[in-house]
C-alpha positions in Angstrom: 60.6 66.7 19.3 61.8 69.6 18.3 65.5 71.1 17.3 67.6 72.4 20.1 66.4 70.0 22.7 68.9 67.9 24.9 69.6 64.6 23.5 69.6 61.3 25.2 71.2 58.7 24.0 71.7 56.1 25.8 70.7 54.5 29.2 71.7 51.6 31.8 71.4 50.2 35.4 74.1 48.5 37.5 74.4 47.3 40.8 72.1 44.6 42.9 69.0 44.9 45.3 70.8 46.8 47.8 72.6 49.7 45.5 72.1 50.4 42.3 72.9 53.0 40.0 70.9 54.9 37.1 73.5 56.6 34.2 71.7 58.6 31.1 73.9 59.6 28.5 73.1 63.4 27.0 75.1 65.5 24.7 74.7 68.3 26.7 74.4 68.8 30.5 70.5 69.6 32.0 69.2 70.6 35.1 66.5 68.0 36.8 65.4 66.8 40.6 64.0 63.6 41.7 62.1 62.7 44.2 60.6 59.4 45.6 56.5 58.3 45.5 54.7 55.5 47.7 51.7 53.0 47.0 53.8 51.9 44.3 57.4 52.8 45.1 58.9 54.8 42.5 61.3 57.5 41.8 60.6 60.6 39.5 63.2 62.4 37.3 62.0 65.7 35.9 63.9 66.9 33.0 63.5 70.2 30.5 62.2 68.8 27.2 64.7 66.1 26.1 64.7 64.1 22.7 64.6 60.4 23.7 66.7 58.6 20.8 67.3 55.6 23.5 67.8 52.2 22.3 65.0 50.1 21.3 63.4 48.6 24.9 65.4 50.5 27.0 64.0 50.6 30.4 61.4 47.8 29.5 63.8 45.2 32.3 65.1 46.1 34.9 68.4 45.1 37.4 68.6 45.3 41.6 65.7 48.0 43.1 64.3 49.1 39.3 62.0 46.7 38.0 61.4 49.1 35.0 61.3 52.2 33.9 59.3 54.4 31.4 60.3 58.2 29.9 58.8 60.8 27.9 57.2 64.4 27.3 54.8 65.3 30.7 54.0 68.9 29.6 55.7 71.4 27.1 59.2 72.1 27.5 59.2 69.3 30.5 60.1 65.1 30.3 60.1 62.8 32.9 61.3 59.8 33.8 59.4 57.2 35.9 61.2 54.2 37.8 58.9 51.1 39.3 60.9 49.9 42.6 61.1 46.7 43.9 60.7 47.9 47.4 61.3 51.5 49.4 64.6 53.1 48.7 66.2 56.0 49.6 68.1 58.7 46.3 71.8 58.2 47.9 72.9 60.6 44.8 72.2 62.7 42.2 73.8 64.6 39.6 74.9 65.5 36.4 78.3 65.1 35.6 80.0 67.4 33.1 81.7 65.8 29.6 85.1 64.2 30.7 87.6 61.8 29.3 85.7 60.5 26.3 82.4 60.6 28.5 79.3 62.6 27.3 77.6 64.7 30.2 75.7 62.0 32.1 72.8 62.2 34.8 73.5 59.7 37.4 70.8 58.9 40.1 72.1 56.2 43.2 69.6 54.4 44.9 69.7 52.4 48.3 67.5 50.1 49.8 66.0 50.9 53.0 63.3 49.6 55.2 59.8 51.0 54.7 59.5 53.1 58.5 62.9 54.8 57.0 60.9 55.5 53.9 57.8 56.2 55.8 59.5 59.0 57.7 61.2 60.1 54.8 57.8 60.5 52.8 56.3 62.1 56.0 58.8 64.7 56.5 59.2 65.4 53.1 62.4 64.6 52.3 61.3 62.9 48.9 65.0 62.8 47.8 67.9 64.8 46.9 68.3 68.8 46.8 64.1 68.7 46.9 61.5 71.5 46.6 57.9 71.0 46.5 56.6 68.6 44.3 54.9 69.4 41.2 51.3 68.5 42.8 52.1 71.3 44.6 52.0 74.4 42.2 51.4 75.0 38.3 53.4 72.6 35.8 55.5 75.4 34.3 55.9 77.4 37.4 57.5 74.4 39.2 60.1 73.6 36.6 60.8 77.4 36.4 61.8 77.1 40.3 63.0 73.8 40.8 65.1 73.6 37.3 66.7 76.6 36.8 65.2 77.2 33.3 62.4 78.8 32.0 58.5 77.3 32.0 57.5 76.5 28.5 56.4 79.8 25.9 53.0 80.4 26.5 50.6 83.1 24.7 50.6 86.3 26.5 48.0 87.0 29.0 47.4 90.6 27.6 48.1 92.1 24.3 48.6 95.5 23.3 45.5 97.2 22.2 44.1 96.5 18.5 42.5 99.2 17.0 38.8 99.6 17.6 36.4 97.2 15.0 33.3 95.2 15.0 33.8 91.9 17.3 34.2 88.5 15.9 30.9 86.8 16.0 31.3 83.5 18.2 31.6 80.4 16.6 28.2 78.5 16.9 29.2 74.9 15.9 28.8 72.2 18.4 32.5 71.7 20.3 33.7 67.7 20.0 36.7 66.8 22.0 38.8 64.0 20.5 40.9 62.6 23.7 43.6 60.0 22.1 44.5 58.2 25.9 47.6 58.1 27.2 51.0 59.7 26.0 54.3 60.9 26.8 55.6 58.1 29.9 52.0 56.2 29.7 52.4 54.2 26.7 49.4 52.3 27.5 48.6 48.8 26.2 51.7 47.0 24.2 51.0 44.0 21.9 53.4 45.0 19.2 56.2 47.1 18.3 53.9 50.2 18.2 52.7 51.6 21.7 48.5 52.3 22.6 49.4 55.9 22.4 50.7 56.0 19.2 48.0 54.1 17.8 45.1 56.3 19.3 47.1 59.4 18.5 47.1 58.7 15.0 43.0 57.4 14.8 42.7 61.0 16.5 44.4 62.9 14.3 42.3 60.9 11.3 38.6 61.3 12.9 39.4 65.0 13.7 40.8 65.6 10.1 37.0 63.8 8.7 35.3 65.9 10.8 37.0 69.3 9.9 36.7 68.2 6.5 32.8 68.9 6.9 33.3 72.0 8.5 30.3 71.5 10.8 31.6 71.4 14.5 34.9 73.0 16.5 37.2 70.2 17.0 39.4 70.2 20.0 42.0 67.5 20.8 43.1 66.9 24.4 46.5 66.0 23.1 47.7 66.4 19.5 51.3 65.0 20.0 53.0 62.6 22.5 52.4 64.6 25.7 51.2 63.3 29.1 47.5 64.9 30.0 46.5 64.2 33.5 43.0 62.1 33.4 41.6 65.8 35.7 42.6 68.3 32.5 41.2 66.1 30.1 37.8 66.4 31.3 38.3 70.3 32.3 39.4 70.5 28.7 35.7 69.6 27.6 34.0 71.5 30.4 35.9 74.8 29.2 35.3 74.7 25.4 31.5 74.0 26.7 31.8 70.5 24.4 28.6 69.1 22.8 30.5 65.8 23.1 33.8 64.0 24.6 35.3 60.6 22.3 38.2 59.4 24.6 39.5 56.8 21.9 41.8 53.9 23.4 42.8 50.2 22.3 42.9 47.5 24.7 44.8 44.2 25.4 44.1 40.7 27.4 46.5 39.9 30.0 48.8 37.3 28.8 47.5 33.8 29.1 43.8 35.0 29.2 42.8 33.9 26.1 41.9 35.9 23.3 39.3 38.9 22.3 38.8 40.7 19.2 36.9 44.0 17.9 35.8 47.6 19.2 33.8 48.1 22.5 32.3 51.1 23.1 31.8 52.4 27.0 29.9 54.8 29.5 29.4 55.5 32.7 28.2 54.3 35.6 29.1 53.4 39.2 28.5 49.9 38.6 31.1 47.7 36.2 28.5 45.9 33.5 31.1 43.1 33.9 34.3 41.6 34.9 36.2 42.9 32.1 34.4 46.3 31.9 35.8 46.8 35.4 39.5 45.3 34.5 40.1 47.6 32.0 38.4 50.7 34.1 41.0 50.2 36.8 44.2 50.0 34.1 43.4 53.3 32.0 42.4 55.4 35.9 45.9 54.3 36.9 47.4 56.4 33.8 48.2 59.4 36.6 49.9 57.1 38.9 51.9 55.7 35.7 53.1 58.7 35.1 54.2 59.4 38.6 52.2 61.9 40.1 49.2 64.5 39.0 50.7 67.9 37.6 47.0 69.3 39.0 44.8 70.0 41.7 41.8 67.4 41.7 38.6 70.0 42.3 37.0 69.3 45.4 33.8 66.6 44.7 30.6 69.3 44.8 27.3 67.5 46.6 24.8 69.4 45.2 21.6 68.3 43.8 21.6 70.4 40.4 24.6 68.7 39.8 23.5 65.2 40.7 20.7 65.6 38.0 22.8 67.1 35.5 25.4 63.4 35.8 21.9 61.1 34.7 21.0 63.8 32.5 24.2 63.5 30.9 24.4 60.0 31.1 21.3 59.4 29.3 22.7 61.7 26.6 26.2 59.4 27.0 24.2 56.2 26.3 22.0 57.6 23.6 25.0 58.3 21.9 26.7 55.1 22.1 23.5 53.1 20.7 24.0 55.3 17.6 27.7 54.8 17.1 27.3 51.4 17.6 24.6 51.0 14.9 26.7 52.9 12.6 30.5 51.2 13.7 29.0 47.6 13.5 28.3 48.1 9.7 31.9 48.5 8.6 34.2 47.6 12.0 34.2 44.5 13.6 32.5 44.7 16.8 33.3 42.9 20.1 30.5 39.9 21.3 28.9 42.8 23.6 29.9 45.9 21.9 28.2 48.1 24.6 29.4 48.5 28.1 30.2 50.3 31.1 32.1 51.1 33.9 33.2 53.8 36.2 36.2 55.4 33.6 37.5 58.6 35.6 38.1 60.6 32.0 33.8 59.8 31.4 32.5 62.0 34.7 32.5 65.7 33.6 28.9 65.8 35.1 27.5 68.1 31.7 29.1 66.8 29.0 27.9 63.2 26.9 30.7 61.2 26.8 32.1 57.9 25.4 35.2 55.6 25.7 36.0 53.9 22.2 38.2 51.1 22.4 39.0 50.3 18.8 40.2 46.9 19.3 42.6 44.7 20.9 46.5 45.2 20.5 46.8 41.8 21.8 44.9 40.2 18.9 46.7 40.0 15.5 43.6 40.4 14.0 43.1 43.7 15.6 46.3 45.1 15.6 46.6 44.8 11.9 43.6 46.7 11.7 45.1 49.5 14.2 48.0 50.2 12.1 46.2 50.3 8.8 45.4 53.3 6.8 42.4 52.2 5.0 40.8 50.5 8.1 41.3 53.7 10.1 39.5 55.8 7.3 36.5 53.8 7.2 36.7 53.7 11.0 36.6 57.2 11.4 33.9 58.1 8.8 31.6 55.6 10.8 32.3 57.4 13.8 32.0 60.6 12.1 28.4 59.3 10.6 27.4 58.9 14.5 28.6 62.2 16.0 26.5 64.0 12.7 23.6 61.9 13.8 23.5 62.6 17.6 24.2 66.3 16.7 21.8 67.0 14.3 19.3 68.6 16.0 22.2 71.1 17.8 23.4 71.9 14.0 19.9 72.9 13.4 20.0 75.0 16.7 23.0 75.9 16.3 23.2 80.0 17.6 19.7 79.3 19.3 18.4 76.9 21.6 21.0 73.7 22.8 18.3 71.7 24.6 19.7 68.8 23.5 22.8 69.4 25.6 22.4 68.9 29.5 21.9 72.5 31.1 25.0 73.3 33.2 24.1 72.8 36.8 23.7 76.5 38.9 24.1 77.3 42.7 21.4 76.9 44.6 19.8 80.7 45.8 
């Protein structure tokens, strides 16, 4: 993170399963407000941007009513941190307390336990926890910490300029738009089977296959997240429906449950209602819960549309989706290591922007040594990300060709019925 930020320190729990106490040490004081979630029980801090520099594992154990908790960038200019409760509680105290006595400024949160109609009535009514305003489900990321922190939302570009001289408009850009979607980010670290976190690990393959393909100069490249930020699962795909993308790669790296034996190489996944298996369906169900992880959704889900047009333009798409993974598959399997059944599918939330082709990559397992070694290695990534680049030339091709004319290899957006 940048310089000028707040910086914490250090972090602790004390107490026991009816009262404990949460103490963060900053070198300067910040405002924040929590509140409390349900279905799981947690408590959200929201902080203005703050440089973590916490010792290693903090928050990975827990002591009395935290179980654990996670922390990290949600949006520019905003962190948060996320606790996972043993049960309902009730925020008996918050605050910040001023440098005194030797002591840095510290936020201090209190929690007590309480019964679950308490909390029940508590959720109900609203009262989600201390000096509370609407949550941040409730309005626009920036706007909310504006109003409920006391600062301002982070720098944005203006929404009008002053006028430019007259001139000849910029042509549009023609080339086919791929969105590169490294999973997870800020307080969703993902998968851990080392020291180095899923997001960091899919951040930097990212960075590596968007770098190869700007090299060629032949497509826009967009990336949902270029640094360690939170993106709900709902912006990601609205990311690729607004730049109009020509294809959406949502890379990730998965991990076995402990004591479930062992897996090893890259699987490659599409949609579909159905789970093609067991695992398929495991691993669905861990990467749609990256909103909950991270507390609660800084947006508006849009309203599901039942409209025919659209229905056609999902299989439409979903052919395109499957096309596409039997050509990166072809091309991965002759340099990567590829899992037993390299092609599957399952019903990923981040795969259903109904016009777009789109694939889940996961390059391996961070639980298999094997794997991992390959995740963290330059030269592996490299040849990774030119096989994956070989693909997304082949399945774009004929839109190259195109490009500036006709797209009919691209599902036609849906329209309202007259």
């Amino acid at each position: 993170m940048g310089p000028g930020f707040p910086i914490a320190s250090d972090a602790r729990l004390a107490g026991d399963s009816r009262q404990t106490r949460f103490v963060l040490d900053l070198d300067k004081a910040v405002p924040f407000r929590a509140f409390l979630l349900s279905d799981p029980y947690r408590v959200v801090v929201d902080l203005p941007q703050v440089s973590f520099h916490l010792p290693a594992g903090a928050g990975t154990s827990g002591r009395g009513l935290v179980k654990a908790f996670r922390y990290g960038l949600v949006m520019p200019g905003g962190s948060r941190i996320v606790f996972d409760l043993t049960g309902p509680v009730r925020i008996a105290n918050s605050l910040v307390l001023d440098a005194a006595n030797g002591q840095p400024p510290r936020l201090v949160l209190e929690l007590e336990e309480i019964d679950e109609a308490t909390f029940a009535r508590a959720i109900g009514s609203g009262d989600r926890g201390s000096q509370l305003k609407p949550s941040l489900a409730e309005t626009s990321p920036s706007a909310a910490f504006a109003a409920t922190a006391g600062f301002p939302p982070a720098v944005r570009p203006p929404t009008t300029v002053a006028a430019a001289p007259a001139g000849p408009a910029a042509p549009p850009d023609p080339r086919p738009v791929v969105v590169i979607d490294p999973g997870h980010g800020g307080v969703d670290y993902g998968t851990q089977g080392g020291e180095i976190p899923e997001k960091n690990l899919v951040l930097s393959f990212g960075q590596a296959l968007r770098d190869r393909l700007e090299r060629a100069g032949k497509y826009r490249v967009i990336m949902t997240r270029d640094d360690d930020t939170f993106i709900p699962l709902g912006d990601r795909v609205r990311i690729a429906q607004k730049q109009s993308a020509a294809l959406f790669v949502s890379i990730h790296a998965d991990a076995l449950p402990r004591g479930e034996g062992d897996a090893q190489g890259a699987t490659i996944y599409t949609l579909s209602d159905k789970a093609s298996d067991v695992e398929a369906e495991r691993l669905a169900e861990a990467e749609n819960r990256a909103d909950m992880i991270a507390g609660v959704n800084l947006t508006e889900e849009p309203a599901d549309v039942a409209d025919i047009l659209i229905d056609l333009a999902r299989r439409e798409t979903r052919t395109f989706s499957n096309r596409f993974a039997r050509i990166l598959m072809n091309d991965m399997k002759s340099s990567v290591h590829m899992h037993k059944r390299p092609l599957k599918s399952a019903g990923f939330r981040v795969l259903k922007a109904p016009d777009v082709p789109s694939v889940l990559v996961e390059l391996g397992y961070v639980s298999n040594k094997g794997d991992m070694g390959n995740l963290v290695s330059d030269v592996w990534r490299s040849r990774t990300a030119d096989a994956m680049a070989r693909a997304i030339d082949a399945f774009l091709s004929k839109r190259v060709a195109n490009a500036g004319g006709d797209r009919s290899d691209k599902p036609a957006p849906a329209r309202p019925k007259p």
